[in-house]
C-alpha positions as CSV (number, residue, x, y, z in Angstrom):
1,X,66.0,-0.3,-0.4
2,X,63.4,0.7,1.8
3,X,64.6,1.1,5.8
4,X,62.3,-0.7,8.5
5,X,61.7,2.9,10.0
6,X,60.9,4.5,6.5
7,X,58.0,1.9,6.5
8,X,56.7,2.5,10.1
9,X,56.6,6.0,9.4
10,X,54.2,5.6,6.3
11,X,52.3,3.3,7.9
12,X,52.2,5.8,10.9
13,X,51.2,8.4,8.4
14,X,48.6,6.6,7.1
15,X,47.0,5.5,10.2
16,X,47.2,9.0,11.4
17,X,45.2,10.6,8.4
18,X,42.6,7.9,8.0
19,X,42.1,8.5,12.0
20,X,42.1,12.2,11.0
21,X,39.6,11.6,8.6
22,X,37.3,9.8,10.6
23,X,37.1,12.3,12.6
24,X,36.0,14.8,10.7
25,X,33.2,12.7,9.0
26,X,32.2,12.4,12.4
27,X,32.6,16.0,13.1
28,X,30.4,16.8,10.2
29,X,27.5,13.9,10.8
30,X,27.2,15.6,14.4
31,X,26.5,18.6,13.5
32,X,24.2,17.8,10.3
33,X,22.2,15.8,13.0
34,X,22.0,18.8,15.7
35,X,20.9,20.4,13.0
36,X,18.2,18.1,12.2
37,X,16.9,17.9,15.4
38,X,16.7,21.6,15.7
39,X,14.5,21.5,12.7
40,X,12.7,18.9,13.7
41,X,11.8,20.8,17.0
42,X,10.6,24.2,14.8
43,X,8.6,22.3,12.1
44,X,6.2,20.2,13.6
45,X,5.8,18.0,9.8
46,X,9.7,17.4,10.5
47,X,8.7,15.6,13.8
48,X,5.5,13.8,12.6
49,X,7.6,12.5,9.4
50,X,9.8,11.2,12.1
51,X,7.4,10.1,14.1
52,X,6.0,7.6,11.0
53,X,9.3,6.4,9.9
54,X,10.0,5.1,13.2
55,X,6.5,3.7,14.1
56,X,6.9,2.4,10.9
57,X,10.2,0.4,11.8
58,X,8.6,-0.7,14.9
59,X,6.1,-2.3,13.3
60,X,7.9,-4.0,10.4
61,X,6.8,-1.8,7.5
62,X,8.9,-3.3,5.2
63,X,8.7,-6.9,6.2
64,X,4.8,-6.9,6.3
65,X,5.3,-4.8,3.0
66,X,6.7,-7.7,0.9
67,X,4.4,-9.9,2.6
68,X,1.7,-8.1,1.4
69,X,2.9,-7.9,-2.0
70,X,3.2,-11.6,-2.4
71,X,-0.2,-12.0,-0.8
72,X,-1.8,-9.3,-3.3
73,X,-0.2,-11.3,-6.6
74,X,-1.3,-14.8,-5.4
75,X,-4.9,-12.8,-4.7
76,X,-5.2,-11.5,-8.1
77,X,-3.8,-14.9,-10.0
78,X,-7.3,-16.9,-9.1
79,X,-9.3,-13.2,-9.5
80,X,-8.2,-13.6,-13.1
81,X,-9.0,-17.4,-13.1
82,X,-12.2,-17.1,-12.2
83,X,-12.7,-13.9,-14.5
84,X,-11.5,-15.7,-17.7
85,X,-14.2,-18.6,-16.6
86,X,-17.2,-16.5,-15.7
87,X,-16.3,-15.2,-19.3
88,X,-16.3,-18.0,-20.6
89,X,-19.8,-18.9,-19.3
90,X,-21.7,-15.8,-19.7
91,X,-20.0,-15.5,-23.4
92,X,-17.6,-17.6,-24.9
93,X,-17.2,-14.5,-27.6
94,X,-15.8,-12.3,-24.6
95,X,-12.7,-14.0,-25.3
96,X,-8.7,-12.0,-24.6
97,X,-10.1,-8.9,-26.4
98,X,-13.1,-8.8,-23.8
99,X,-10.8,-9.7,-20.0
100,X,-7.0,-9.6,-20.7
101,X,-7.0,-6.0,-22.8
102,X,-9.3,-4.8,-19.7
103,X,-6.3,-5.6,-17.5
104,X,-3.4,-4.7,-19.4
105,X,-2.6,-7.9,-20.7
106,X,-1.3,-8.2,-24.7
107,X,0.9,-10.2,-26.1
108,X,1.9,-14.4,-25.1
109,X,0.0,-13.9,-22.0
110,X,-3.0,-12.9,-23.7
111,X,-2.2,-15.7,-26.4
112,X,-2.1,-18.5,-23.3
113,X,-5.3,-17.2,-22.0
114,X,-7.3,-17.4,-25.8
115,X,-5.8,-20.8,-25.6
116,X,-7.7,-21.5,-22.5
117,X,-11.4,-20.8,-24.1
118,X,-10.7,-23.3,-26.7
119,X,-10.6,-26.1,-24.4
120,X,-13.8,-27.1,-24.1
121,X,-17.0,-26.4,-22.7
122,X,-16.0,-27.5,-18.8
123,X,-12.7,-25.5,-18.7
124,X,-14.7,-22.4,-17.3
125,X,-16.4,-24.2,-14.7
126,X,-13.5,-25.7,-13.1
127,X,-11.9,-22.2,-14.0
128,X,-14.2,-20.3,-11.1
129,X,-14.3,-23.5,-8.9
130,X,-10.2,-23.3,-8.8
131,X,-10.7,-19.5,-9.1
132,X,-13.5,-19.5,-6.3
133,X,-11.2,-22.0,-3.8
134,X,-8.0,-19.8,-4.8
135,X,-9.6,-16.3,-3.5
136,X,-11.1,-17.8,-0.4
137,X,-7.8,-19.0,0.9
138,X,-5.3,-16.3,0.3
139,X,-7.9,-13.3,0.7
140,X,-8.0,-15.1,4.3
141,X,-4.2,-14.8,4.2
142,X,-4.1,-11.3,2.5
143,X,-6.5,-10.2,5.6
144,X,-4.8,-11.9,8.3
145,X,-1.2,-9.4,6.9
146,X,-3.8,-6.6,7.0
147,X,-4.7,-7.4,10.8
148,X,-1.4,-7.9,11.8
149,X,0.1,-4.6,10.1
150,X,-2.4,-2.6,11.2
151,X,-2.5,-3.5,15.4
152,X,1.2,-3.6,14.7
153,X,1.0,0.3,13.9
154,X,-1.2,1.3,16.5
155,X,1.0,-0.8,19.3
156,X,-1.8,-3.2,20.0
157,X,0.0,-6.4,20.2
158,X,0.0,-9.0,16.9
159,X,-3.2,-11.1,18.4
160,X,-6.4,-10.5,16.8
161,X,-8.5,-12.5,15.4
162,X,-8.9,-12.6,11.5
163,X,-13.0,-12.8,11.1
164,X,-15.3,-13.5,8.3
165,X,-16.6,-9.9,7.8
166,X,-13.4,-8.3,7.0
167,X,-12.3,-11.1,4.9
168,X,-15.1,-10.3,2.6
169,X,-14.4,-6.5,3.1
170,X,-10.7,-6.8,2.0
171,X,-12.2,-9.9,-0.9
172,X,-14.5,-6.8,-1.9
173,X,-11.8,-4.4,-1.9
174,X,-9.6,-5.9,-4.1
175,X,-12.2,-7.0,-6.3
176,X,-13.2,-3.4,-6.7
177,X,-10.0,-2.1,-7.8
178,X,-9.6,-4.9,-10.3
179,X,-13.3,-3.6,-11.5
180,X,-12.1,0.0,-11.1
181,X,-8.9,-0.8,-13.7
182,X,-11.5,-2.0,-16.3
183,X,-13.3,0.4,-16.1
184,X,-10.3,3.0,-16.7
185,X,-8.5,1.0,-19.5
186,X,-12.6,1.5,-21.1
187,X,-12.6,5.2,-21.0
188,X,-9.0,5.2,-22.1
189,X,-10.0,3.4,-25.3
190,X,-13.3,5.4,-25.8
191,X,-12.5,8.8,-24.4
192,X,-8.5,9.4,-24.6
193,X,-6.4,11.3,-22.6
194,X,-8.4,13.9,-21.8
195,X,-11.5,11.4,-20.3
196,X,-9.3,9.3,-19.2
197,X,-7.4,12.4,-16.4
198,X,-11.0,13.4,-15.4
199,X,-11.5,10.0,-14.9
200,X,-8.3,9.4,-12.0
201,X,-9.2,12.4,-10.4
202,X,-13.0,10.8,-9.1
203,X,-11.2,7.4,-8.8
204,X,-8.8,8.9,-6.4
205,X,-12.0,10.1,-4.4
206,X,-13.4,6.4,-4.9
207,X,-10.1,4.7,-3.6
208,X,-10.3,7.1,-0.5
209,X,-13.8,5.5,0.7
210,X,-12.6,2.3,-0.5
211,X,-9.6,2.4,2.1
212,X,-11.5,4.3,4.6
213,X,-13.6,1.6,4.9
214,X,-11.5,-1.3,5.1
215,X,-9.1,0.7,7.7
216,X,-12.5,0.6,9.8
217,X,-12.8,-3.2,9.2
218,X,-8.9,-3.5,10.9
219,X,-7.2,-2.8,14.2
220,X,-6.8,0.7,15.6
221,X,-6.8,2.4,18.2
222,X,-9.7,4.7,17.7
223,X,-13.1,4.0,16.2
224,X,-13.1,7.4,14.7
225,X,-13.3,7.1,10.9
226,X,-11.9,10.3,10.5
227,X,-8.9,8.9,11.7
228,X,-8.5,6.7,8.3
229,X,-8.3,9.7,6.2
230,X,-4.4,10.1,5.9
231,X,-3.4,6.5,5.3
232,X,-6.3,5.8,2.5
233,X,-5.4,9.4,0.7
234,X,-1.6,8.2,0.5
235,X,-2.6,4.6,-0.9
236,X,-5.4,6.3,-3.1
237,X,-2.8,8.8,-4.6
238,X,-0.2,6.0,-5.1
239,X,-3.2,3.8,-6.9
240,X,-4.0,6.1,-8.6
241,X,-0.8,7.0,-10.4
242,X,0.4,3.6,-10.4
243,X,-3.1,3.0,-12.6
244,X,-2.1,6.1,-14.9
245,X,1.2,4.6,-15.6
246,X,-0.3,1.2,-16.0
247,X,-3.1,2.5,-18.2
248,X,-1.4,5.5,-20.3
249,X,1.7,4.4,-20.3
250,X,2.6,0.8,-20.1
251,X,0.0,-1.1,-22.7
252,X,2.7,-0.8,-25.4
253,X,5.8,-1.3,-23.3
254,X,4.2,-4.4,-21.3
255,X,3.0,-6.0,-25.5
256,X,6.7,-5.7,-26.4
257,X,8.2,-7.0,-23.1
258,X,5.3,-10.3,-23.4
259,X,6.7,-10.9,-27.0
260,X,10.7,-10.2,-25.7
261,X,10.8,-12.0,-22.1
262,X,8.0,-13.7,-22.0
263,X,5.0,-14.6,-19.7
264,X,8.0,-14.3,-17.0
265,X,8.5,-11.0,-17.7
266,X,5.1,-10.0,-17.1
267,X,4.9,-11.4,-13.9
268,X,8.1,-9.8,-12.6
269,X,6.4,-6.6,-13.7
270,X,3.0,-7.2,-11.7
271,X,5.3,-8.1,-9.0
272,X,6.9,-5.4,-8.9
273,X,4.0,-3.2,-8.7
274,X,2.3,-5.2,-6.5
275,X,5.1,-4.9,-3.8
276,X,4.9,-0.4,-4.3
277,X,1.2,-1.1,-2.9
278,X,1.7,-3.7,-0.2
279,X,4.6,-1.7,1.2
280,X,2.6,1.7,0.7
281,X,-0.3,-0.3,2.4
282,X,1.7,-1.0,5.2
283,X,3.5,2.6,5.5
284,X,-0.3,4.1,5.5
285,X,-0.8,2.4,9.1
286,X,1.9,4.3,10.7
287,X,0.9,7.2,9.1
288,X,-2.8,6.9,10.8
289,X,-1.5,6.3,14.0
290,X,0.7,8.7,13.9
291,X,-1.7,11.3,12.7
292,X,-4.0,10.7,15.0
293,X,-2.0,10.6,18.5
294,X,-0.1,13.9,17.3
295,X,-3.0,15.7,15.7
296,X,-5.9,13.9,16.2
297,X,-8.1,13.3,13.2
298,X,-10.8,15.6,10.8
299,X,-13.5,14.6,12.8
300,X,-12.4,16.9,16.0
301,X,-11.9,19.4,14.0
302,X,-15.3,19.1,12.5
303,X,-17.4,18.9,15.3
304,X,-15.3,21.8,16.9
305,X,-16.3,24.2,14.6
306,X,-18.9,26.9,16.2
307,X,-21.5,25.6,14.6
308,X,-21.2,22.2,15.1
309,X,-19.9,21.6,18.7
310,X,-23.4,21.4,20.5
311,X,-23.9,18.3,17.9
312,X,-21.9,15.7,19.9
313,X,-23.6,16.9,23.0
314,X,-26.7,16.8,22.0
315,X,-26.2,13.7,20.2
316,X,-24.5,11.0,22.3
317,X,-24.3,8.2,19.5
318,X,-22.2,11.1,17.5
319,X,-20.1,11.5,20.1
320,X,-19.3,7.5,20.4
321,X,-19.5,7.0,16.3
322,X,-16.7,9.9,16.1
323,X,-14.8,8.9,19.3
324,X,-14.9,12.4,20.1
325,X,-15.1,11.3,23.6
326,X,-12.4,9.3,24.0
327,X,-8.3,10.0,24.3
328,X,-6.7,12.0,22.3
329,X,-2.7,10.8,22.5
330,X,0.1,12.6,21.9
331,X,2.9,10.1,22.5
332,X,6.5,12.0,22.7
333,X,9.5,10.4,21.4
334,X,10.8,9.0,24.9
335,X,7.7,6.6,24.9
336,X,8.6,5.5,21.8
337,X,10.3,2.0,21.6
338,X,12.5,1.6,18.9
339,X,12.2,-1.9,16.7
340,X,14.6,-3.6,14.6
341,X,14.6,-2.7,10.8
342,X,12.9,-5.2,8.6
Protein backbone atom coordinates (compact mmCIF):
# COMPACT_ATOMS: atom_id res chain seq x y z
CA UNK A 1 0.00 0.00 0.00
CA UNK A 2 1.03 3.27 -1.01
CA UNK A 3 2.09 5.82 2.10
CA UNK A 4 0.35 9.42 2.10
CA UNK A 5 4.00 10.89 1.83
CA UNK A 6 5.03 8.43 -1.10
CA UNK A 7 2.10 10.21 -2.92
CA UNK A 8 2.98 13.86 -2.15
CA UNK A 9 6.34 13.25 -3.17
CA UNK A 10 5.18 12.08 -6.86
CA UNK A 11 2.87 14.60 -7.06
CA UNK A 12 5.73 17.05 -5.90
CA UNK A 13 7.78 15.46 -8.59
CA UNK A 14 5.47 15.95 -11.06
CA UNK A 15 4.57 19.43 -10.44
CA UNK A 16 8.27 20.16 -10.25
CA UNK A 17 9.11 18.83 -13.83
CA UNK A 18 6.10 20.12 -15.65
CA UNK A 19 7.17 23.65 -13.96
CA UNK A 20 10.61 22.73 -15.14
CA UNK A 21 9.45 22.17 -18.40
CA UNK A 22 7.64 25.21 -18.80
CA UNK A 23 10.30 26.89 -18.28
CA UNK A 24 12.35 25.86 -20.72
CA UNK A 25 9.66 26.19 -23.57
CA UNK A 26 9.75 29.55 -22.37
CA UNK A 27 13.40 29.79 -22.38
CA UNK A 28 13.50 28.59 -25.93
CA UNK A 29 10.31 30.92 -27.39
CA UNK A 30 12.42 33.97 -25.89
CA UNK A 31 15.19 33.55 -27.58
CA UNK A 32 13.60 32.23 -31.04
CA UNK A 33 11.79 35.70 -30.74
CA UNK A 34 15.02 37.89 -29.98
CA UNK A 35 16.13 36.21 -32.67
CA UNK A 36 13.39 37.21 -34.85
CA UNK A 37 13.42 40.58 -34.06
CA UNK A 38 17.10 40.86 -34.76
CA UNK A 39 16.33 39.63 -38.21
CA UNK A 40 13.68 41.61 -38.61
CA UNK A 41 15.87 44.78 -37.84
CA UNK A 42 18.68 43.60 -40.69
CA UNK A 43 16.18 42.56 -43.46
CA UNK A 44 13.99 45.22 -44.14
CA UNK A 45 11.28 42.49 -46.19
CA UNK A 46 11.34 40.78 -42.62
CA UNK A 47 9.92 44.07 -41.16
CA UNK A 48 7.53 45.05 -44.11
CA UNK A 49 6.14 41.22 -43.93
CA UNK A 50 5.45 42.21 -40.43
CA UNK A 51 4.34 45.31 -41.06
CA UNK A 52 1.31 43.58 -43.44
CA UNK A 53 0.45 40.88 -41.17
CA UNK A 54 -0.37 43.18 -38.52
CA UNK A 55 -2.01 46.02 -40.52
CA UNK A 56 -3.73 43.15 -41.78
CA UNK A 57 -5.14 42.07 -38.24
CA UNK A 58 -6.02 45.62 -37.54
CA UNK A 59 -8.16 45.75 -40.19
CA UNK A 60 -9.93 42.47 -40.08
CA UNK A 61 -8.29 40.68 -43.00
CA UNK A 62 -9.78 37.53 -42.31
CA UNK A 63 -13.20 38.62 -41.24
CA UNK A 64 -13.77 40.94 -44.34
CA UNK A 65 -12.10 37.89 -46.17
CA UNK A 66 -14.97 35.50 -45.65
CA UNK A 67 -17.23 38.28 -46.20
CA UNK A 68 -16.04 38.84 -49.36
CA UNK A 69 -16.07 35.32 -50.32
CA UNK A 70 -19.71 34.91 -49.69
CA UNK A 71 -20.42 38.14 -51.38
CA UNK A 72 -18.24 36.96 -54.58
CA UNK A 73 -20.45 33.45 -54.77
CA UNK A 74 -23.94 35.17 -54.38
CA UNK A 75 -22.27 37.80 -57.23
CA UNK A 76 -21.47 35.12 -59.57
CA UNK A 77 -24.94 32.89 -58.95
CA UNK A 78 -27.29 35.67 -60.83
CA UNK A 79 -23.97 36.41 -63.36
CA UNK A 80 -24.64 32.85 -64.47
CA UNK A 81 -28.53 33.39 -64.40
CA UNK A 82 -28.51 36.01 -66.50
CA UNK A 83 -25.74 34.31 -68.77
CA UNK A 84 -27.78 31.08 -69.31
CA UNK A 85 -30.81 33.55 -70.34
CA UNK A 86 -29.05 36.02 -72.65
CA UNK A 87 -28.12 32.42 -74.15
CA UNK A 88 -31.13 31.49 -74.42
CA UNK A 89 -32.23 34.61 -76.29
CA UNK A 90 -29.54 35.23 -78.65
CA UNK A 91 -29.50 31.23 -79.42
CA UNK A 92 -31.48 28.71 -77.95
CA UNK A 93 -28.69 26.21 -79.64
CA UNK A 94 -25.97 27.74 -77.25
CA UNK A 95 -27.31 25.50 -74.86
CA UNK A 96 -24.68 23.69 -71.58
CA UNK A 97 -22.07 22.89 -74.28
CA UNK A 98 -22.02 26.74 -75.28
CA UNK A 99 -22.13 28.52 -71.11
CA UNK A 100 -21.57 25.77 -68.55
CA UNK A 101 -18.39 23.98 -70.34
CA UNK A 102 -17.03 27.75 -70.70
CA UNK A 103 -17.14 27.89 -66.83
CA UNK A 104 -16.16 24.55 -65.76
CA UNK A 105 -19.33 23.22 -65.22
CA UNK A 106 -20.01 19.21 -66.38
CA UNK A 107 -21.87 16.88 -65.02
CA UNK A 108 -25.66 17.19 -62.90
CA UNK A 109 -25.02 20.87 -62.80
CA UNK A 110 -24.66 21.10 -66.32
CA UNK A 111 -27.70 18.63 -66.68
CA UNK A 112 -30.00 21.13 -64.36
CA UNK A 113 -28.96 24.03 -66.41
CA UNK A 114 -29.96 22.04 -70.15
CA UNK A 115 -33.11 21.50 -68.16
CA UNK A 116 -33.59 25.13 -67.86
CA UNK A 117 -33.61 25.89 -71.83
CA UNK A 118 -36.31 23.52 -72.28
CA UNK A 119 -38.81 25.38 -70.38
CA UNK A 120 -40.17 27.56 -72.62
CA UNK A 121 -39.69 30.48 -74.57
CA UNK A 122 -40.13 33.06 -71.34
CA UNK A 123 -37.74 31.21 -69.03
CA UNK A 124 -34.70 33.40 -70.45
CA UNK A 125 -36.35 36.57 -69.99
CA UNK A 126 -37.27 36.22 -66.45
CA UNK A 127 -33.74 34.51 -66.28
CA UNK A 128 -31.75 38.07 -66.91
CA UNK A 129 -34.63 40.10 -65.16
CA UNK A 130 -33.84 37.85 -61.86
CA UNK A 131 -30.26 37.73 -63.13
CA UNK A 132 -30.21 41.59 -63.80
CA UNK A 133 -32.09 42.46 -60.10
CA UNK A 134 -29.57 39.71 -58.48
CA UNK A 135 -26.19 41.55 -59.72
CA UNK A 136 -27.49 45.03 -58.85
CA UNK A 137 -28.00 44.19 -55.27
CA UNK A 138 -25.18 42.21 -54.12
CA UNK A 139 -22.46 43.90 -56.50
CA UNK A 140 -23.79 46.96 -54.25
CA UNK A 141 -23.03 44.69 -51.27
CA UNK A 142 -19.76 43.16 -52.81
CA UNK A 143 -18.56 46.99 -53.24
CA UNK A 144 -19.67 48.28 -50.04
CA UNK A 145 -16.97 45.04 -48.35
CA UNK A 146 -14.48 46.46 -50.90
CA UNK A 147 -14.88 50.13 -49.43
CA UNK A 148 -14.82 49.04 -46.06
CA UNK A 149 -11.57 46.68 -46.39
CA UNK A 150 -9.87 49.00 -48.18
CA UNK A 151 -10.12 52.48 -45.72
CA UNK A 152 -9.85 49.76 -43.12
CA UNK A 153 -6.20 49.15 -44.47
CA UNK A 154 -5.11 52.48 -44.93
CA UNK A 155 -6.52 53.56 -41.29
CA UNK A 156 -9.18 55.86 -42.66
CA UNK A 157 -12.01 55.08 -40.51
CA UNK A 158 -15.02 52.43 -41.82
CA UNK A 159 -17.36 55.54 -43.20
CA UNK A 160 -17.40 56.07 -46.82
CA UNK A 161 -19.84 56.27 -48.93
CA UNK A 162 -20.50 53.27 -51.46
CA UNK A 163 -21.27 55.29 -54.86
CA UNK A 164 -22.62 54.39 -58.13
CA UNK A 165 -19.39 54.62 -60.22
CA UNK A 166 -17.47 52.07 -58.30
CA UNK A 167 -20.34 49.80 -58.16
CA UNK A 168 -20.28 49.52 -61.76
CA UNK A 169 -16.36 49.35 -61.66
CA UNK A 170 -16.30 46.34 -59.28
CA UNK A 171 -19.90 44.93 -61.53
CA UNK A 172 -17.32 45.43 -64.52
CA UNK A 173 -14.65 43.73 -62.77
CA UNK A 174 -16.10 40.69 -61.95
CA UNK A 175 -17.79 40.42 -65.11
CA UNK A 176 -14.51 40.66 -66.79
CA UNK A 177 -12.93 37.79 -65.06
CA UNK A 178 -15.93 35.58 -65.61
CA UNK A 179 -15.31 36.74 -69.52
CA UNK A 180 -11.59 36.26 -69.06
CA UNK A 181 -12.31 32.34 -67.73
CA UNK A 182 -14.16 31.72 -71.05
CA UNK A 183 -12.03 32.85 -72.90
CA UNK A 184 -9.10 30.56 -71.21
CA UNK A 185 -11.27 27.32 -71.03
CA UNK A 186 -11.53 28.30 -75.31
CA UNK A 187 -7.83 28.26 -75.97
CA UNK A 188 -7.54 25.33 -73.60
CA UNK A 189 -9.84 23.33 -75.97
CA UNK A 190 -8.38 24.74 -79.23
CA UNK A 191 -4.72 25.34 -78.45
CA UNK A 192 -3.66 22.85 -75.43
CA UNK A 193 -1.21 23.20 -72.95
CA UNK A 194 1.11 24.91 -74.57
CA UNK A 195 -1.50 28.00 -75.80
CA UNK A 196 -3.17 27.77 -73.02
CA UNK A 197 0.49 28.83 -70.53
CA UNK A 198 1.17 31.63 -73.02
CA UNK A 199 -2.21 32.43 -72.51
CA UNK A 200 -1.91 32.97 -68.21
CA UNK A 201 1.06 34.70 -68.60
CA UNK A 202 -0.86 38.03 -70.64
CA UNK A 203 -3.83 37.37 -68.38
CA UNK A 204 -1.80 37.89 -65.37
CA UNK A 205 -0.71 41.29 -67.04
CA UNK A 206 -4.65 41.84 -67.73
CA UNK A 207 -5.70 41.05 -64.04
CA UNK A 208 -2.91 43.69 -62.96
CA UNK A 209 -4.80 46.67 -64.81
CA UNK A 210 -8.00 45.11 -63.89
CA UNK A 211 -7.06 45.55 -60.00
CA UNK A 212 -5.19 48.62 -60.50
CA UNK A 213 -8.05 50.13 -61.61
CA UNK A 214 -10.60 49.23 -59.20
CA UNK A 215 -7.98 49.87 -56.22
CA UNK A 216 -8.25 53.55 -57.72
CA UNK A 217 -12.10 53.36 -57.58
CA UNK A 218 -11.58 52.55 -53.46
CA UNK A 219 -10.29 54.21 -50.31
CA UNK A 220 -6.58 54.98 -49.91
CA UNK A 221 -4.62 57.06 -48.71
CA UNK A 222 -2.75 58.24 -51.83
CA UNK A 223 -4.08 59.01 -55.26
CA UNK A 224 -0.95 57.65 -56.69
CA UNK A 225 -1.85 54.75 -58.95
CA UNK A 226 1.42 53.46 -58.68
CA UNK A 227 0.70 52.70 -55.30
CA UNK A 228 -1.88 49.76 -56.48
CA UNK A 229 0.75 47.90 -58.08
CA UNK A 230 1.65 45.41 -55.17
CA UNK A 231 -1.82 44.49 -54.02
CA UNK A 232 -3.28 43.81 -57.78
CA UNK A 233 0.15 41.76 -58.76
CA UNK A 234 -0.57 39.38 -55.57
CA UNK A 235 -4.39 38.96 -56.47
CA UNK A 236 -3.43 38.74 -60.25
CA UNK A 237 -0.78 35.87 -59.49
CA UNK A 238 -3.24 34.14 -57.20
CA UNK A 239 -6.12 34.43 -60.22
CA UNK A 240 -4.12 33.41 -62.23
CA UNK A 241 -3.08 30.06 -60.81
CA UNK A 242 -6.22 29.53 -59.21
CA UNK A 243 -7.65 29.77 -63.13
CA UNK A 244 -4.74 27.21 -64.17
CA UNK A 245 -5.86 24.75 -61.69
CA UNK A 246 -9.47 25.41 -62.43
CA UNK A 247 -8.87 25.20 -66.22
CA UNK A 248 -5.92 22.43 -66.60
CA UNK A 249 -6.59 20.60 -63.85
CA UNK A 250 -10.02 20.38 -62.32
CA UNK A 251 -12.62 19.88 -65.54
CA UNK A 252 -12.31 16.07 -64.95
CA UNK A 253 -12.12 16.01 -61.22
CA UNK A 254 -15.02 18.67 -60.77
CA UNK A 255 -17.32 16.02 -63.80
CA UNK A 256 -16.66 13.17 -61.38
CA UNK A 257 -17.31 15.00 -58.05
CA UNK A 258 -20.95 16.49 -59.97
CA UNK A 259 -21.85 12.75 -60.72
CA UNK A 260 -20.45 11.51 -56.96
CA UNK A 261 -21.73 14.47 -54.51
CA UNK A 262 -23.81 16.21 -56.40
CA UNK A 263 -24.80 19.87 -57.36
CA UNK A 264 -23.71 20.36 -53.40
CA UNK A 265 -20.47 19.34 -54.10
CA UNK A 266 -19.83 21.75 -56.60
CA UNK A 267 -20.83 24.50 -54.74
CA UNK A 268 -18.70 23.68 -51.73
CA UNK A 269 -15.89 23.70 -54.36
CA UNK A 270 -16.69 27.31 -55.87
CA UNK A 271 -16.93 28.20 -52.31
CA UNK A 272 -14.01 27.34 -51.45
CA UNK A 273 -12.25 29.01 -54.07
CA UNK A 274 -14.08 31.95 -53.87
CA UNK A 275 -13.09 32.47 -50.17
CA UNK A 276 -8.81 32.01 -51.43
CA UNK A 277 -9.81 35.34 -53.52
CA UNK A 278 -11.86 37.36 -51.04
CA UNK A 279 -9.33 36.76 -48.31
CA UNK A 280 -6.39 37.34 -50.84
CA UNK A 281 -8.52 40.50 -51.91
CA UNK A 282 -8.56 41.64 -48.54
CA UNK A 283 -4.67 40.74 -47.57
CA UNK A 284 -3.78 42.87 -50.90
CA UNK A 285 -4.98 46.17 -49.01
CA UNK A 286 -2.55 45.83 -46.27
CA UNK A 287 -0.02 45.06 -48.55
CA UNK A 288 -0.64 48.60 -50.48
CA UNK A 289 -0.58 50.42 -47.58
CA UNK A 290 2.07 49.03 -46.27
CA UNK A 291 4.13 49.33 -49.40
CA UNK A 292 3.50 52.56 -49.79
CA UNK A 293 4.14 54.22 -46.23
CA UNK A 294 7.44 52.08 -46.05
CA UNK A 295 8.69 52.39 -49.51
CA UNK A 296 6.58 54.57 -51.25
CA UNK A 297 5.26 53.39 -54.66
CA UNK A 298 6.85 52.91 -58.57
CA UNK A 299 5.76 56.13 -59.41
CA UNK A 300 8.57 57.99 -57.21
CA UNK A 301 10.83 56.00 -58.36
CA UNK A 302 9.97 56.76 -61.91
CA UNK A 303 9.86 60.19 -62.00
CA UNK A 304 13.20 60.24 -59.97
CA UNK A 305 15.03 58.89 -62.44
CA UNK A 306 17.61 61.57 -64.22
CA UNK A 307 15.78 61.85 -66.98
CA UNK A 308 12.49 62.15 -65.76
CA UNK A 309 12.55 64.41 -62.62
CA UNK A 310 12.13 67.85 -64.42
CA UNK A 311 8.73 66.17 -65.69
CA UNK A 312 6.65 66.67 -62.43
CA UNK A 313 8.08 70.17 -62.34
CA UNK A 314 7.35 71.14 -65.40
CA UNK A 315 4.21 69.51 -65.38
CA UNK A 316 2.08 70.28 -62.34
CA UNK A 317 -1.04 67.99 -63.23
CA UNK A 318 1.77 65.12 -63.20
CA UNK A 319 2.80 65.96 -60.07
CA UNK A 320 -0.99 65.91 -58.50
CA UNK A 321 -2.04 62.67 -60.89
CA UNK A 322 1.18 60.78 -59.26
CA UNK A 323 0.90 62.33 -55.79
CA UNK A 324 4.43 62.95 -56.06
CA UNK A 325 3.78 66.02 -54.09
CA UNK A 326 2.25 64.78 -51.25
CA UNK A 327 3.47 62.69 -47.94
CA UNK A 328 5.38 60.05 -48.12
CA UNK A 329 4.84 57.99 -44.60
CA UNK A 330 6.90 55.83 -43.04
CA UNK A 331 4.91 54.72 -39.92
CA UNK A 332 7.27 52.77 -37.25
CA UNK A 333 5.91 49.98 -35.30
CA UNK A 334 5.21 52.15 -32.05
CA UNK A 335 2.39 54.05 -34.07
CA UNK A 336 0.99 51.01 -34.92
CA UNK A 337 -2.24 49.99 -33.00
CA UNK A 338 -2.66 46.55 -32.60
CA UNK A 339 -6.43 45.05 -33.48
CA UNK A 340 -8.08 41.99 -32.44
CA UNK A 341 -7.74 38.89 -34.68
CA UNK A 342 -10.67 38.10 -36.81
Amino acid sequence: MTKPSDCDADESARIGFSHRARGRVDRIADKASARFERTRARVRIVDIAMRVYKRDRVAAGTLLGSALALRLFLFFVPLVLFAIGLAGILGRHAGVDGIASDVGMTGSLAADIDDAFEQGTTTPWLAMGIGLFGIATTGRSLTRALVLSSALSWQLGGHQKTRLRVIGVVTGLIVGIALIAAVLNRIRDARGLAGSSLAFVVVAAIYVILWSTLYLALPRGTPDPGAALPGASVVALVLTFLQAVTQLFLPNQISGASALYGTVGVAVAFLGWFFIVGRTMAFSFAVNAVVYEEIGSISRFVFGLPALRVLPRRVPALARFFDLDGPFRRDRAENEVEGPTR
